[in-house]
N, C-alpha and C positions, 0 to 999 in steps of 0.2 A: 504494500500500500504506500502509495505518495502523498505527502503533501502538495498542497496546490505548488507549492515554487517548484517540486520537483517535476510536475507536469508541463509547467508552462517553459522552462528551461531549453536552450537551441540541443539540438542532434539529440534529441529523445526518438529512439528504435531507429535510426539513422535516418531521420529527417527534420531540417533544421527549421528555424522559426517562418523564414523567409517560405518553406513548401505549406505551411499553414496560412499564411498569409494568401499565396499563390489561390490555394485550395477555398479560401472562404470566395475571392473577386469570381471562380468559376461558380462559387454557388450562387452568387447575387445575379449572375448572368444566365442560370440554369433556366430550359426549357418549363418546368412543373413551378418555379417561384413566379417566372411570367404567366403561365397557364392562370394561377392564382390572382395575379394583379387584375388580366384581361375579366375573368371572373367577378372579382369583386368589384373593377369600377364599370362593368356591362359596355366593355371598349368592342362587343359585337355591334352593336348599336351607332356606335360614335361612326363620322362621316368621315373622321379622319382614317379609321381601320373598317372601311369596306362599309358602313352601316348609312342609312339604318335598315334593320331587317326585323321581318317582323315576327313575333312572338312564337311562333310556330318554329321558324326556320330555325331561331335563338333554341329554343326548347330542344331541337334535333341533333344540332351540333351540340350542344353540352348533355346529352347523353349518351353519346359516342365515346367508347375508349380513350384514353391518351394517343394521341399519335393516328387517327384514325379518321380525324374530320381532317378533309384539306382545308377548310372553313377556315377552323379554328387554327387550324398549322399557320394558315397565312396570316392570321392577324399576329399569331405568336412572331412569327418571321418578322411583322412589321413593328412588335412594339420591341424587339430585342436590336435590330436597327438603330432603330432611336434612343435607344439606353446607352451609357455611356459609364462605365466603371472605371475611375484613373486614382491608382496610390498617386499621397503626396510624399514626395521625396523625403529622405531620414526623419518619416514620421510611421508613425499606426491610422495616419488614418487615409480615408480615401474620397473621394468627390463621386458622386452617384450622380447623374442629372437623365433626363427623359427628354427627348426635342419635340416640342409639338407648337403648331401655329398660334395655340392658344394656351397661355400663361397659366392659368387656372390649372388645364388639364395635366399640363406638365409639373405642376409642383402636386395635382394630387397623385400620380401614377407616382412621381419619385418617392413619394411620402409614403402611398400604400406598397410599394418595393422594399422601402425601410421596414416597415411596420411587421410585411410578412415575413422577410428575412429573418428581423428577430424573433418573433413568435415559432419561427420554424424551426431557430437554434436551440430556444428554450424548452420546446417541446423536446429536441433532440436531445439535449440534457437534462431533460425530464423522467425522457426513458430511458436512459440509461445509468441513471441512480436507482428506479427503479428498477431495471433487471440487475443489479449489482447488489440491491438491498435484497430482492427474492432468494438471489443465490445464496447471500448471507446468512437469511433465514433455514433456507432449507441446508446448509453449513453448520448453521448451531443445533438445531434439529437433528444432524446424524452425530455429530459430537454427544448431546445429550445422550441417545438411543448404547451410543455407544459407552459411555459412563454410567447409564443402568444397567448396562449387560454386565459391565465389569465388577460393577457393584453385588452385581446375584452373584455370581462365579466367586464373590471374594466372600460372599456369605456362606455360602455351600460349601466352599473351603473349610471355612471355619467349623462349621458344623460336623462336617464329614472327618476332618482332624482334631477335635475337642476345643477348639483355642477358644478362648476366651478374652475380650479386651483386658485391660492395665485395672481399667476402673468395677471390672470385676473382680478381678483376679483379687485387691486391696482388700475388698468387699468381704470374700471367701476367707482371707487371711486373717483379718479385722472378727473374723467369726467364728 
């Protein structure tokens, strides 16, 4: 078990801080976190990505597969275009922006970009304390199992060879 410094620390399993960095700007640009943006702000609709269409059409393509609407492929095609993921040099941090004709649309896609990323991260470190914590469980659970088995075996022992504890034994003697 680590502590956090020892997690966050460069060449943990031999890969250095800079491949985590690398690894987060491919998530911000992933196909399924756009999928989610075009989703939540209903960019099928917007005339900027192919819209509007109507309610029907909308309803068809989001219950298609991933990967399965060209519909929706192409809007994805078009809002990942327009996204824009740049590290600031000898920093942690990074510039996210969305290009759209209209001001408005482009700070709420960049903002709902943010918004899911994190949520997506926190989930990700959500379950995975959770399945760390399960294992745990079911870890203390066979240590126990196993400390009653050994506990009957060391009774049976006893029994089976006369022994008796210290604080009997005083007992008998005292008697």
């Amino acid at each position: 078990v680590l502590n956090f410094q020892g997690v966050t620390q460069e060449n943990q399993g031999g890969y250095g801080i800079d491949d985590y960095y690398q690894t987060q700007y491919k998530l911000l640009q992933s196909r399924s976190l756009a999928r989610r943006v075009v989703d939540q702000l209903k960019l099928l609709n917007d005339p900027e990505y192919g819209g509007p269409r109507d309610e029907a059409q909308i309803d068809a393509i989001l219950a298609q597969p991933q990967g399965q609407s060209r519909e929706m492929e192409q809007v994805i095609d078009a809002f990942l275009r327009r996204l824009s993921v740049r590290p600031i040099r000898n920093s942690r941090l990074v510039t996210v922006s969305v290009a759209s004709g209209r001001p408005e649309l482009a700070a709420a896609a960049t903002n709902a970009l943010a918004n899911l990323y994190i949520a997506q991260s926190l989930d990700l470190r959500f379950q995975t304390s959770s399945e760390a914590g399960q294992w745990l469980g079911t870890q203390i659970d066979e240590q126990r199992l196993k400390a009653e088995q050994l506990d009957r075996q060391l009774q049976s022992l006893k029994q089976k060879e006369g022994l008796v504890n210290i604080e009997e034994r005083r007992t008998l003697l005292d008697q």
